[in-house]
C-alpha positions in Angstrom: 0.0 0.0 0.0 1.4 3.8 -0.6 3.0 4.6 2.4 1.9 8.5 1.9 0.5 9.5 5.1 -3.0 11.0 3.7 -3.2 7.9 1.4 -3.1 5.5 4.6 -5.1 8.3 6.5 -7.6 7.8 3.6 -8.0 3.9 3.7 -7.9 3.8 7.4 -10.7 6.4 7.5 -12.8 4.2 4.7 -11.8 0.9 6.5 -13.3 2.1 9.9 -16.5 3.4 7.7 -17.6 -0.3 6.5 -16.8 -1.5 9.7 -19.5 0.8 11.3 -22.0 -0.2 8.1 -21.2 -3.9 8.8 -22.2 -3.4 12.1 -25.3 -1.5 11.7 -25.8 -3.7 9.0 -25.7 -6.8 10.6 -26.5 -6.4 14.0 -29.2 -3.9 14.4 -30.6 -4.3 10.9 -30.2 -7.9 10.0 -30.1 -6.4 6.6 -27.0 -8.9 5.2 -28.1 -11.9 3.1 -27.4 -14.9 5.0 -27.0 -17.4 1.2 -28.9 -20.1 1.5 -27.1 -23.3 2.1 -23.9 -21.4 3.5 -22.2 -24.1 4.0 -22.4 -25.3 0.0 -21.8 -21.9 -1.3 -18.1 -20.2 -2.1 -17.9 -17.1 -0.5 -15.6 -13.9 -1.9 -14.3 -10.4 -1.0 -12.5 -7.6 -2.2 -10.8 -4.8 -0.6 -8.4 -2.6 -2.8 -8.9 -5.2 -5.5 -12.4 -6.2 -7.1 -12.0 -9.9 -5.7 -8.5 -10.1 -3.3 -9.8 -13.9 -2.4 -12.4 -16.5 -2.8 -12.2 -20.2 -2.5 -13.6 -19.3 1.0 -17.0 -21.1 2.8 -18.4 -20.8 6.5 -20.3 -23.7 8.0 -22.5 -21.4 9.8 -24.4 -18.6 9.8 -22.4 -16.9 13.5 -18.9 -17.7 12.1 -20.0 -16.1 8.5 -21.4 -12.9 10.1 -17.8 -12.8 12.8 -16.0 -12.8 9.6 -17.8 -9.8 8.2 -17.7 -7.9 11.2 -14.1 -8.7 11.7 -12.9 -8.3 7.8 -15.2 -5.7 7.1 -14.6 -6.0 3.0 -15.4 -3.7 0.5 -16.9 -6.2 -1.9 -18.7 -8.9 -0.9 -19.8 -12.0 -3.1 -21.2 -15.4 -2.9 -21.1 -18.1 -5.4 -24.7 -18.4 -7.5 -23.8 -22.4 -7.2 -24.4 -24.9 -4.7 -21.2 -26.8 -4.2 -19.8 -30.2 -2.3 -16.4 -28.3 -1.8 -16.6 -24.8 -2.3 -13.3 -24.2 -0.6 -11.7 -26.1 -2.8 -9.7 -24.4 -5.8 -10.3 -25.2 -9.6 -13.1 -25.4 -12.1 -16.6 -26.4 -11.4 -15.8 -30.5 -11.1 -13.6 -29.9 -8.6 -15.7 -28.4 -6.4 -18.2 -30.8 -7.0 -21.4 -28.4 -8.2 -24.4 -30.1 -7.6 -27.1 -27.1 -8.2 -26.9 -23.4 -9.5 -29.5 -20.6 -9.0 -29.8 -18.7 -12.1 -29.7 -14.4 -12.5 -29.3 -11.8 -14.9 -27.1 -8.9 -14.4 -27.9 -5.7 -16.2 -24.5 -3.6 -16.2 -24.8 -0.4 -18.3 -22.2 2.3 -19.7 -23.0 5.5 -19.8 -25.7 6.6 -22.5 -25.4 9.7 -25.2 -27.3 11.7 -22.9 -24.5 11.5 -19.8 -22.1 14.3 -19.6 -19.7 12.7 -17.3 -16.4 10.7 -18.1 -17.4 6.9 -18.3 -16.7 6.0 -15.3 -18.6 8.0 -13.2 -22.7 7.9 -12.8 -25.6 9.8 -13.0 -29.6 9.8 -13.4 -29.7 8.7 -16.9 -27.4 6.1 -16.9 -29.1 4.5 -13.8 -32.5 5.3 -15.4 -31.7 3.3 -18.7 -30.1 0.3 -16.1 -34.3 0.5 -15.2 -35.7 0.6 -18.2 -33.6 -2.6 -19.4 -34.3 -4.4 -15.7 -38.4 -3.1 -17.2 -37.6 -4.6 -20.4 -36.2 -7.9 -19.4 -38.9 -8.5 -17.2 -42.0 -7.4 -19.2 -40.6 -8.7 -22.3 -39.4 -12.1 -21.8 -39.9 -13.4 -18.2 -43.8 -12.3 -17.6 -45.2 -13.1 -21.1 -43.1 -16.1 -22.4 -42.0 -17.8 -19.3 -45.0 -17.5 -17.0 -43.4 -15.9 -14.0 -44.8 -12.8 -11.9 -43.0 -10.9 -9.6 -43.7 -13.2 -7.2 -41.0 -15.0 -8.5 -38.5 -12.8 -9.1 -36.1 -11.4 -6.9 -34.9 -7.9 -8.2 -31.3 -6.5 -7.0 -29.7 -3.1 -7.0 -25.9 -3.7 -7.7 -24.4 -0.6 -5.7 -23.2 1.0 -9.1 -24.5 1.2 -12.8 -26.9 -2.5 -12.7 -29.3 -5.0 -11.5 -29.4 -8.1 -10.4 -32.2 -10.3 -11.3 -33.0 -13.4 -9.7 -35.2 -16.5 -11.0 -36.8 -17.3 -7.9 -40.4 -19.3 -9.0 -42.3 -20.2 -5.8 -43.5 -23.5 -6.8 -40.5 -25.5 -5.3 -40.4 -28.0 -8.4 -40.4 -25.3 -10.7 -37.6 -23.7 -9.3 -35.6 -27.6 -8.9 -35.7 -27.6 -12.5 -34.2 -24.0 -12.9 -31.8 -24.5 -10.5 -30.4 -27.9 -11.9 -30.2 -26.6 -15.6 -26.6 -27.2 -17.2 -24.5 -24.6 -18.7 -26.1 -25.5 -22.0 -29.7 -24.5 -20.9 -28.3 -21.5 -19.4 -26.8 -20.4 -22.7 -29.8 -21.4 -24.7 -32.1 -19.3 -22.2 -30.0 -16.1 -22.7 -29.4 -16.9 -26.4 -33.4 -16.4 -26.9 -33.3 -13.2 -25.0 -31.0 -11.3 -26.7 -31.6 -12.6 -30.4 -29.0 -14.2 -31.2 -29.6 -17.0 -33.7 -32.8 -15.1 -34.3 -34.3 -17.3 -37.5 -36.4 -15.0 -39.7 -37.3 -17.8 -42.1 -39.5 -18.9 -38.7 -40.5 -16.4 -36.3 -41.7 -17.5 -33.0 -44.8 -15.3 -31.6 -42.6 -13.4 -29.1 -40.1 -12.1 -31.1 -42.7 -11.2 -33.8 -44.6 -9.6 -31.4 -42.1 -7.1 -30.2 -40.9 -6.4 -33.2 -43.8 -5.6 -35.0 -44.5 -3.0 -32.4 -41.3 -1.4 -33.4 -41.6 -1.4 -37.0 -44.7 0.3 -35.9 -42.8 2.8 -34.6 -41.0 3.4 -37.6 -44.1 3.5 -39.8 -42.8 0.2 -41.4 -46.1 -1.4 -42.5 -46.9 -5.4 -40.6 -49.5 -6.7 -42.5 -47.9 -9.4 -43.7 -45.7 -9.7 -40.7 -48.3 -10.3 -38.7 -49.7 -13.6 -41.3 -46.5 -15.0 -42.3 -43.6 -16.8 -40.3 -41.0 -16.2 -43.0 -40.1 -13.0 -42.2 -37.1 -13.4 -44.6 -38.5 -13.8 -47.7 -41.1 -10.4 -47.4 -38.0 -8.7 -46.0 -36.4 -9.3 -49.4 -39.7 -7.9 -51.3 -39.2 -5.1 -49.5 -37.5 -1.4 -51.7 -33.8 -1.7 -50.9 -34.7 1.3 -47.7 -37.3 -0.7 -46.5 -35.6 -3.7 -45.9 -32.0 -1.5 -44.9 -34.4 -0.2 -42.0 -36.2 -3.3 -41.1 -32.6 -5.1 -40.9 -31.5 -1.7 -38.4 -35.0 -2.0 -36.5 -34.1 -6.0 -35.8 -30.5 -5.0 -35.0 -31.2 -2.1 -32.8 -33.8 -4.2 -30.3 -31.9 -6.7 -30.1 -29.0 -4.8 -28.4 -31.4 -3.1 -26.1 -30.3 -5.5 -23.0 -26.3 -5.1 -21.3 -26.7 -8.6 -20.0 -23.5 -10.0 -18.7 -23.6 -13.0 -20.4 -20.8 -14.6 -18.0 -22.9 -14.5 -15.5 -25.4 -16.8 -17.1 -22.8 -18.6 -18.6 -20.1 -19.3 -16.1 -20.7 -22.6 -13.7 -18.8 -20.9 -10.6 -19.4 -17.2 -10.6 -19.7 -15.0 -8.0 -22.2 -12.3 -7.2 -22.3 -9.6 -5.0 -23.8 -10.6 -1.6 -27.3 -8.5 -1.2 -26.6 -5.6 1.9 -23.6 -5.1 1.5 -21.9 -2.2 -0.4 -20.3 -1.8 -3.7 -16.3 -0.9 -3.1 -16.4 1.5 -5.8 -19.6 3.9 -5.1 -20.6 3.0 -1.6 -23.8 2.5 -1.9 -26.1 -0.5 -0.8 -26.4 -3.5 -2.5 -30.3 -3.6 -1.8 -33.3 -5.8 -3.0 -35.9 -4.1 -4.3 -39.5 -4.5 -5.4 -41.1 -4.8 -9.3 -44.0 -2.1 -8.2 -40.9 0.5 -7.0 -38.8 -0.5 -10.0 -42.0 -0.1 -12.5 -43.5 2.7 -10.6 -39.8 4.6 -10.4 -40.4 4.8 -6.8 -36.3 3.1 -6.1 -33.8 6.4 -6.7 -30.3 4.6 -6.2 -28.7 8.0 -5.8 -31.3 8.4 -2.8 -32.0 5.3 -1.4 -29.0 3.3 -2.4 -27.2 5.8 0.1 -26.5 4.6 3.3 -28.3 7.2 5.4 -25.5 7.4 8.2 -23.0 7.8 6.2 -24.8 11.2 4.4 -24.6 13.1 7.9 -21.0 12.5 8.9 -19.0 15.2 7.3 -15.1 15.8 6.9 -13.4 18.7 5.3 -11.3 17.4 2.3 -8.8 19.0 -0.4 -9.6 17.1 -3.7 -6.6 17.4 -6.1 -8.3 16.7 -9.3 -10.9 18.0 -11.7 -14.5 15.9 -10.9 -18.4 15.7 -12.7 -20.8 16.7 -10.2 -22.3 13.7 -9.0 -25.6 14.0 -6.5 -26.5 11.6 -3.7 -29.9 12.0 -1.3 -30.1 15.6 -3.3 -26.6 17.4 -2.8 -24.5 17.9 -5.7 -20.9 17.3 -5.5 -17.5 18.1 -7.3 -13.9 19.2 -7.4 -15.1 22.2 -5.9 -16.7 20.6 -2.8 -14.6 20.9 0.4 -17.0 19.7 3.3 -18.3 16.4 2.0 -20.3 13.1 3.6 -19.3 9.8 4.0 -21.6 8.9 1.5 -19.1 10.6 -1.4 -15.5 10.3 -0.1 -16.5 6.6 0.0 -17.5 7.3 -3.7 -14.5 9.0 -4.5 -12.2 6.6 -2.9 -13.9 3.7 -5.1 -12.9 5.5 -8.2 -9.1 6.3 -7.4 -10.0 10.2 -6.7 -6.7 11.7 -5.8 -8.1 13.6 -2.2 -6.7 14.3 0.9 -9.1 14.7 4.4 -8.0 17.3 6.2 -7.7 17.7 9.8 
């Protein structure tokens, strides 16, 4: 670690801060998810790194919580699989997987409306992580698979994303999810996103929401609407036509920033649901469909850790910043008394700053 004094100042200060969340967290709030199974499931952290270890389990729920308390990390993960020896290190065999449970995670950049570098966030860029959560839900997981919100489990990552769980009530619904291969998993994703869309046999879905955007574009759907072959009255259509049908069909299907590794990989980790995000500080918090859908859920309010937007230091930041607002108060290079809330966001991003006495 840098051995400058207001550096170590720095990551003492932010060390001692997710040791008081963990604890208010934990044992006033019960608000950190205990995974199910512990004992089963690989457990991972980060501090000054992403992911500094994994390969790490807990046989009960007291000596997983002591840990926390004790290590305090800045990222926090558990495995989405279900494993013999999740301690163990190596590939999925190894560890002897035995069941997975199965999530999206919706991870967006920053959009063309966004004025800040690409690193930082803002309302729009959270707001289009919703409307693709809105998307994926409404879409594909409501109308073609049958599932309500009921049985779904929706997740606010701490930065620019959701999580979103399959979680199907009916317990032999949710065995069958939960013992799909890496195959299934790819196939399921596959269909969501379009890829090896076949136009010479469209399935009702697909036809569906695309006819309602070639409505948009005044693209007449007559005979998209009676025909399966999609391919063959594309090529009857004028050479503009069919060069902005072809861009219609190309544009929805890259509406969704699914991760596909997360689908796809038999041993990944996800971050662990109340705890918070190393490189924005905010919660890593469950949410409901009706707040996402009703755009009751502001992650630059409620994602802040309340606490932490009351204690205030005076700082000295050495570099040029976008504004960025949390709970309402705006923020930049400019800013020299400051909440915990945004010198833990500016420590996740690197931000050259120095807290005064």
């Amino acid at each position: 670690m840098n051995d400058n004094p207001a550096t170590n100042k720095v990551f003492k200060e932010v060390s001692s801060l997710y040791k008081q969340y963990f604890e208010y967290a934990i044992l006033v709030r019960k608000w950190l998810e205990i995974p199910d199974d512990l004992s089963h499931r690989e457990i991972g952290y980060g501090m000054l790194k992403k992911v500094d270890n994994r390969n790490m389990s807990f046989n009960t729920e007291r000596e997983y919580l002591a840990w926390v308390l004790k290590e305090s990390p800045f990222h926090l993960y558990k495995s989405l699989s279900y494993m013999e020896y999740p301690d163990i290190v190596g590939g999925a065999a190894k560890k002897g997987l035995f069941k997975r449970e199965v999530a999206f995670d919706i991870d967006t950049h920053k959009t063309e409306r966004c004025t800040h570098d690409d690193s930082w966030i803002c309302e729009e860029c959270l707001g289009e992580a919703r409307n693709q959560v809105l998307i994926l839900i409404e879409d594909f997981l409501f109308p073609d698979f049958g599932l309500s919100e009921k049985d779904l489990k929706i997740v606010f990552t701490g930065n620019r994303g959701y999580h979103i769980y399959l979680k199907p009530e009916d317990p032999e619904i949710l065995g069958k999810i939960e013992n799909w291969g890496k195959n299934e998993r790819r196939y399921f994703i596959e269909y969501i996103l379009g890829k090896n869309l076949n136009l010479r046999n469209m399935g009702s879905r697909w036809k569906n929401i695309l006819i309602r955007e070639f409505n948009k574009n005044k693209i007449a759907t007559k005979k998209f609407e009676k025909t399966s072959d999609w391919k063959t009255e594309i090529d009857n259509r004028k050479d503009t036509t069919r060069r902005t049908i072809y861009e219609t069909i190309d544009k929805v299907k890259s509406r969704l920033e699914l991760d596909e590794k997360v689908m796809d990989d038999d041993i990944r980790l996800l971050r662990t649901i109340g705890s918070l995000h190393g490189y924005t500080g905010l919660m890593v918090k469950e949410i409901t469909y009706n707040s996402l859908k009703n755009n009751q859920f502001d992650p630059l309010n409620h994602g802040v850790f309340a606490k932490f937007h009351k204690k205030m230091y005076n700082v000295k930041i050495k570099q040029e910043l976008d504004p960025l607002t949390l709970k309402g108060d705006t923020f930049d290079h400019n800013s020299t008394e400051i909440p915990a809330s945004y010198l833990l966001f500016l420590f996740g991003h690197g931000i050259d700053f120095e807290i005064l006495e």
